[in-house]
GUZA-507704 format. One line per field, with one value per residue (C-alpha): x, y, z. Coordinates in pm, 1 decimal, decimal comma. Layout:
N
east: X_... $
north: Y_... $
up: Z_... $
This chain:
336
east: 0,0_131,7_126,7_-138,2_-365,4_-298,9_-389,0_-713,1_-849,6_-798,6_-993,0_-1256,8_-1228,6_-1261,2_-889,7_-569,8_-250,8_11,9_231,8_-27,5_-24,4_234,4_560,3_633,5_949,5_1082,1_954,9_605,6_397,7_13,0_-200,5_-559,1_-775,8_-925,3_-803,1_-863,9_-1190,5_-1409,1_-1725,7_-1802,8_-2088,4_-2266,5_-2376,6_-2437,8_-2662,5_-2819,4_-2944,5_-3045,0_-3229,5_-3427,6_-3529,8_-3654,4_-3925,0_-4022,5_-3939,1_-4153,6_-4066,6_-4336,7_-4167,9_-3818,6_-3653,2_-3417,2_-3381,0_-3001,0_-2767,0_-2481,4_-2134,2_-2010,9_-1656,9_-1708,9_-1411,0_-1628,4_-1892,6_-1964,6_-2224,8_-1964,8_-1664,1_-1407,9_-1398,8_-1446,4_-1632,5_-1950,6_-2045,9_-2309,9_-2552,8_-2870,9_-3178,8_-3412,5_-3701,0_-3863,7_-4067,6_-3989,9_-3898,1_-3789,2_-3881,8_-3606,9_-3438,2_-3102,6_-2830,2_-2441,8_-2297,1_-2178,1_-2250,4_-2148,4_-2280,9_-2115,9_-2367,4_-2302,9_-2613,4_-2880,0_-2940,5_-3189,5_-3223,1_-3143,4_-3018,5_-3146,4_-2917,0_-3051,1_-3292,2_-3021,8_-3104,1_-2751,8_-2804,8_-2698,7_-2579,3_-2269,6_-1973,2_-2084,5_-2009,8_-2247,8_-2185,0_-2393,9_-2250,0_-2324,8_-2680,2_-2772,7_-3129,7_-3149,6_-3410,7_-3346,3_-3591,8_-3543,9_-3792,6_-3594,7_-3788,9_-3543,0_-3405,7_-3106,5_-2818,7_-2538,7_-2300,5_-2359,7_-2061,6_-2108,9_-1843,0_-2150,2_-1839,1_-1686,7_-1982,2_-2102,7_-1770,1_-1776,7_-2119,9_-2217,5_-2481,7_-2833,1_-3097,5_-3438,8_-3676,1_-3766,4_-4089,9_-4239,4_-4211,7_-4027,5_-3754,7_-3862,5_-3619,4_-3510,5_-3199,7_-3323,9_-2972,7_-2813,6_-3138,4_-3273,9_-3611,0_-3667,6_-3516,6_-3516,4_-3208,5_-2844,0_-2707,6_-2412,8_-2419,9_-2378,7_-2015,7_-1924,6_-2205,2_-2015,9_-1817,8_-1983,1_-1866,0_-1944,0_-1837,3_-2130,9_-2314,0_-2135,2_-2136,8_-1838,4_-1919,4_-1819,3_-1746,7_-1518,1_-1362,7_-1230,0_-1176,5_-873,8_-765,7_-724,0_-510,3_-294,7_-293,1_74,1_216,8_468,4_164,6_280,0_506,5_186,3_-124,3_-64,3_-262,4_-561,3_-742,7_-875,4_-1240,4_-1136,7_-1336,3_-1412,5_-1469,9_-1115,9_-936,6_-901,6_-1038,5_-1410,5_-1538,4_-1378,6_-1373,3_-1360,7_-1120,6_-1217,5_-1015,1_-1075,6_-740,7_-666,2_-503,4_-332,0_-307,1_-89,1_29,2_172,8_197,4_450,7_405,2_361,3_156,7_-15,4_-180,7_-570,0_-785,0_-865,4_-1196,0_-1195,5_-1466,0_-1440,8_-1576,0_-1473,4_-1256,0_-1059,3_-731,5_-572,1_-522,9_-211,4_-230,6_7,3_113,0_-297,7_-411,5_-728,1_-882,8_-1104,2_-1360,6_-1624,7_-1821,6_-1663,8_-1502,2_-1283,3_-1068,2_-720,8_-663,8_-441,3_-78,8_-92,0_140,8_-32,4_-18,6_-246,8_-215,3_-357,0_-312,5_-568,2_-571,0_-824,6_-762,1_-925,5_-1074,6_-1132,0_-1278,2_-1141,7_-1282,9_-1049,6_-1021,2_-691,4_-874,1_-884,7_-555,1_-420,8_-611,6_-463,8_-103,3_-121,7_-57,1_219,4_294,6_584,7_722,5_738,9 $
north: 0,0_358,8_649,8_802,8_535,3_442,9_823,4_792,5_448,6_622,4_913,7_705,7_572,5_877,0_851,7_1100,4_986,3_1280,1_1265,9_1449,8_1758,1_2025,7_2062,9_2379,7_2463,7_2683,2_2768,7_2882,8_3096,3_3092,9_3246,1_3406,2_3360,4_3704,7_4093,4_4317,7_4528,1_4766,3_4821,5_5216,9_5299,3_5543,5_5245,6_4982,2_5296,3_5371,4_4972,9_5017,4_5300,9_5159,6_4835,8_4979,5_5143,1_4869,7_4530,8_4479,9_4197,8_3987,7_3990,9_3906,6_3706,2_3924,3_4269,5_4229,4_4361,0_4154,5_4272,2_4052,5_4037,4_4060,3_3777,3_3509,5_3318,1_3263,9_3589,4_3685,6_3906,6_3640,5_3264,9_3206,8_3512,0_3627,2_4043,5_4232,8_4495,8_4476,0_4690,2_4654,5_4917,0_5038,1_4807,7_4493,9_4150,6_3890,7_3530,6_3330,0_3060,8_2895,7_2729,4_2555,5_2898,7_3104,6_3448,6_3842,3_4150,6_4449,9_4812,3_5064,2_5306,1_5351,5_5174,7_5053,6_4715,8_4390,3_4074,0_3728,0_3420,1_3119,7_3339,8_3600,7_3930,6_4158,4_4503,5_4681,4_4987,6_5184,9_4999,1_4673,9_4343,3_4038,1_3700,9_3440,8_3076,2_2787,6_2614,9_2928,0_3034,1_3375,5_3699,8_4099,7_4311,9_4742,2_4890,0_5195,6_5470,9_5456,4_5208,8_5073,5_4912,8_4648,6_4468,8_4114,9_3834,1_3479,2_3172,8_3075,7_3006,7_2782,4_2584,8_2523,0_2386,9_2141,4_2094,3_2050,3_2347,1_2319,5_2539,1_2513,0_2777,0_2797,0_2622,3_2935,8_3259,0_3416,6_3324,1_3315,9_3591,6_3369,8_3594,2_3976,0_4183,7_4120,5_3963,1_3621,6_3562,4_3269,9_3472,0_3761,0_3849,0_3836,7_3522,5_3448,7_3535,5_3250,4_3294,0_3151,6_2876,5_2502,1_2523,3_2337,2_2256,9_2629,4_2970,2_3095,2_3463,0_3737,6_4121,8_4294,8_4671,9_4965,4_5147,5_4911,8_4846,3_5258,1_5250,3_4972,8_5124,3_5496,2_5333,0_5169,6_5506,2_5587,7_5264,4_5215,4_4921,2_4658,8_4799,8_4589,0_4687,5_4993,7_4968,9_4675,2_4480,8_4127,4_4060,2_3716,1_3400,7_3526,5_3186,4_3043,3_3324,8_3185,3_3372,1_3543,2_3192,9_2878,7_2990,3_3415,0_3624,1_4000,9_4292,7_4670,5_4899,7_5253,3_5465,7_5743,5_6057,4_6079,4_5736,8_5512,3_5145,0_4882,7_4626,3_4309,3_3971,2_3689,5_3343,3_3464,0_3649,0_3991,4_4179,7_4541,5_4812,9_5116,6_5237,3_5584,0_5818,3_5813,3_5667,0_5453,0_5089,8_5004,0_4645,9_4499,4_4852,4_4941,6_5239,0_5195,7_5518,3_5465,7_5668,4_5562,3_5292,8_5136,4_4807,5_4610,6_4300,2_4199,0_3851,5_3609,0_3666,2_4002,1_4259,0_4558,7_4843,4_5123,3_5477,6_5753,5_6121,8_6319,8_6474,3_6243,9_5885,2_5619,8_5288,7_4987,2_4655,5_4355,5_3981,9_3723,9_3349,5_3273,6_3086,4_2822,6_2858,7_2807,8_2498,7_2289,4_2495,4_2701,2_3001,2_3231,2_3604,9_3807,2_4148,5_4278,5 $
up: 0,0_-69,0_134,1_-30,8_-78,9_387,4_411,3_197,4_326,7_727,8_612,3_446,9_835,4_1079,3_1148,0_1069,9_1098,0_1270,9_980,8_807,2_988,5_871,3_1075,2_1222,9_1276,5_1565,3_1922,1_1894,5_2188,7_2259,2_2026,1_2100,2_1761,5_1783,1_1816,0_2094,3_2025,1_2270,1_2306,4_2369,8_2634,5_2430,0_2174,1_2536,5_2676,1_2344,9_2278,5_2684,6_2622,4_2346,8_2460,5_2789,1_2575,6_2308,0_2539,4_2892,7_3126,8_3016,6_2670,6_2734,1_3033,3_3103,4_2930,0_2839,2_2597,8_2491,3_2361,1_2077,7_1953,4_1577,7_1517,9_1726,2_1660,2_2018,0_2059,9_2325,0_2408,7_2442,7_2398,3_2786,0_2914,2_2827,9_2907,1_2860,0_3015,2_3191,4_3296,2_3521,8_3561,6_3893,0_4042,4_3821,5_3966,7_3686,9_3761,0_4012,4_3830,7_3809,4_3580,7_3565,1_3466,3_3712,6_3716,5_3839,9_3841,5_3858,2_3938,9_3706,8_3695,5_3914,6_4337,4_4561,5_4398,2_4547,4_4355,7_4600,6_4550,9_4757,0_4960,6_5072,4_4981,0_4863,0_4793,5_4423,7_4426,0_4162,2_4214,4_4412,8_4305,8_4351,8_4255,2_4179,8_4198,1_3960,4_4018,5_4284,7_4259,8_4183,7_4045,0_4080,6_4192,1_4188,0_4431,6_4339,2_4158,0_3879,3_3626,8_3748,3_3512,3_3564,9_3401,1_3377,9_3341,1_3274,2_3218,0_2915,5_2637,8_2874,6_2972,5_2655,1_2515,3_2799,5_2748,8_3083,5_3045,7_3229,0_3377,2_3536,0_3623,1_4026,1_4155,0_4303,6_4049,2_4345,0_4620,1_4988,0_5128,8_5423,9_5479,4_5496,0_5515,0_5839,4_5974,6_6031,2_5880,2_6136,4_6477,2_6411,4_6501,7_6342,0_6170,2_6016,5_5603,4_5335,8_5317,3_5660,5_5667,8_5585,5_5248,7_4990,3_4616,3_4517,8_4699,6_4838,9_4638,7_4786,5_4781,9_4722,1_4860,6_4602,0_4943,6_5058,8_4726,5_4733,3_5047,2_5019,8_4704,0_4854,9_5167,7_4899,1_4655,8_4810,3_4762,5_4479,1_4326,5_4096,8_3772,1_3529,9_3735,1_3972,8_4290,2_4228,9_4446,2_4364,6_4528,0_4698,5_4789,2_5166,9_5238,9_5073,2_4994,0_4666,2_4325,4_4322,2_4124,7_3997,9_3646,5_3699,3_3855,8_3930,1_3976,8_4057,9_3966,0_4028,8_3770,8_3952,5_3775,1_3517,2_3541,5_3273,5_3351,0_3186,3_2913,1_3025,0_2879,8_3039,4_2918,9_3073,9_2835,5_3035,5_2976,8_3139,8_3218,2_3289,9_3574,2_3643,2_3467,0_3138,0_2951,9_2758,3_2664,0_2415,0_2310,6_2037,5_1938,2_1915,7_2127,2_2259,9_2404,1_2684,2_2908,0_3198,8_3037,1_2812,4_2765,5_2595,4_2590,2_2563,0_2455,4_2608,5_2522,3_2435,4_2496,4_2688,6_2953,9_3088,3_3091,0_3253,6_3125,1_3302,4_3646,2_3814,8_3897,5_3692,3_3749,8_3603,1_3676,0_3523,4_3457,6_3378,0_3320,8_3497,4_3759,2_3489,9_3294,3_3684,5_3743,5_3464,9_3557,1_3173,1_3362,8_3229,8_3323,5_3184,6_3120,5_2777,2 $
């Protein structure tokens, strides 16, 4: 038998034989299959604006906005993290349900709403971070006399490669709000939050106060910071210390005034936000110009630093899937 004819017949029977595939010669890095793009606030807020008037909650789920990166075909921002923007007008109260992908939410317009994960009720106001677990029940409801708007992150491009996606609607429309804030439904009196009950295979929903969040950052502002990322806090696992879920890390960064950050590249795919303030992003030589609002992301491997040119500090919150590049020990960081 020849080559060709031993390469044809395994074809003809679903197999490949290595030999087949080209040889590259050389070292070779990773390599992210998309660009870096951003997503500017003024087109998120616009699409927001919109849908509040033509879509009610009775004719969508959830009345969300997603950013797509125009290279995938996943409908999402990266190939493992999923972003977009939701709304939620005064006195509406989606349905509770639940699903395998975990979930955060990160306030950037509006307060006096309250996301419930497993009957604990977490306040949402600018700035605050809430996450909701894989398989916690969960709804939002804004008893707020204005629409209030947050970012919502999901690890949806990495569940549905592993196919392990599922999701079930709750049994009653609404949760049971068994833990009020601070307050025991049952005794009326203080109980100890989710996060110190028994660990379980999750981390349990948490709320990561905006207040707090400054608060650590402005103790740090005179600190030299790291020469990559400045002065940033990552919102831990209060119950492990250990990243904010198994498959998302989150960050919060300050960008002092005029301060200019130094290349460096990493194998986790990084999507940013900004929260407050203004700069810029240079990735691969690209400058990306940035104000409060926006987003963007850098691919894994990419070659990138911050800058900040203005007189007022800037901030932006990060997601990231290093949690999983650590867990099967892919994890690379170095100066560039």
């Amino acid at each position: 038998m020849e080559l060709a004819e031993l390469n044809t017949w395994m074809s003809e029977n679903q197999l490949r034989g290595y030999w087949t595939t080209p040889r590259q010669e050389g070292a070779r890095g990773p390599q992210a299959s998309y660009k870096p793009y951003i997503w500017r606030w003024k087109d998120v807020a616009h699409a927001l604006d919109n849908a509040a008037e033509l879509i009610s909650s009775a004719d969508s789920f959830r009345r969300f906005v997603g950013f797509v990166h125009p290279e995938l075909d996943n409908g999402s921002p990266s190939h493992t993290i999923t972003l977009g923007a939701q709304l939620v007008k005064p006195g509406e109260r989606p349905a509770a349900h639940r699903h395998s992908l975990a979930a955060l939410r990160f306030v950037v317009q509006g307060g006096g709403a309250a996301t419930i994960v497993n009957g604990e009720a977490f306040p949402m106001e600018p700035g605050d971070l809430i996450t909701t677990p894989s398989n916690s029940w969960h709804e939002h409801i804004n008893e707020s006399d204005k629409p209030i708007i947050w970012l919502d992150s999901l690890d949806g491009p990495l569940i549905r490669f592993l196919q392990v996606g599922s999701g079930e609607p709750c049994h009653t429309e609404f949760q049971d709000v068994v833990r009020p804030v601070g307050m025991s439904a049952i005794e009326g009196g203080p109980i100890r939050p989710a996060w110190a009950q028994d660990p379980g295979p999750q981390p349990a929903p948490y709320r990561y106060a905006w207040q707090d969040t400054r608060h650590i950052l402005d103790m740090l502002a005179e600190e030299p910071g790291d020469p990559h990322d400045g002065i940033i806090v990552h919102y831990r696992n209060p119950r492990t210390g250990g990243w904010t879920l198994p498959s998302i890390a989150c960050g919060m960064q300050m960008l002092r005034p005029g301060e200019t950050l130094q290349d460096h590249r990493h194998t986790s795919t990084t999507i940013y936000h900004a929260f407050q303030g203004s700069g810029r992003t240079v990735i691969d030589g690209q400058v990306f110009e940035w104000e409060a609002g926006d987003s963007f992301v850098v691919p894994l491997w990419c070659t990138h630093h911050h800058e900040n040119p203005s007189q007022a500090s800037a901030y932006l919150f990060s997601l990231s899937d290093r949690p999983v590049t650590e867990a099967f020990g892919l994890y690379r960081e170095e100066p560039a």
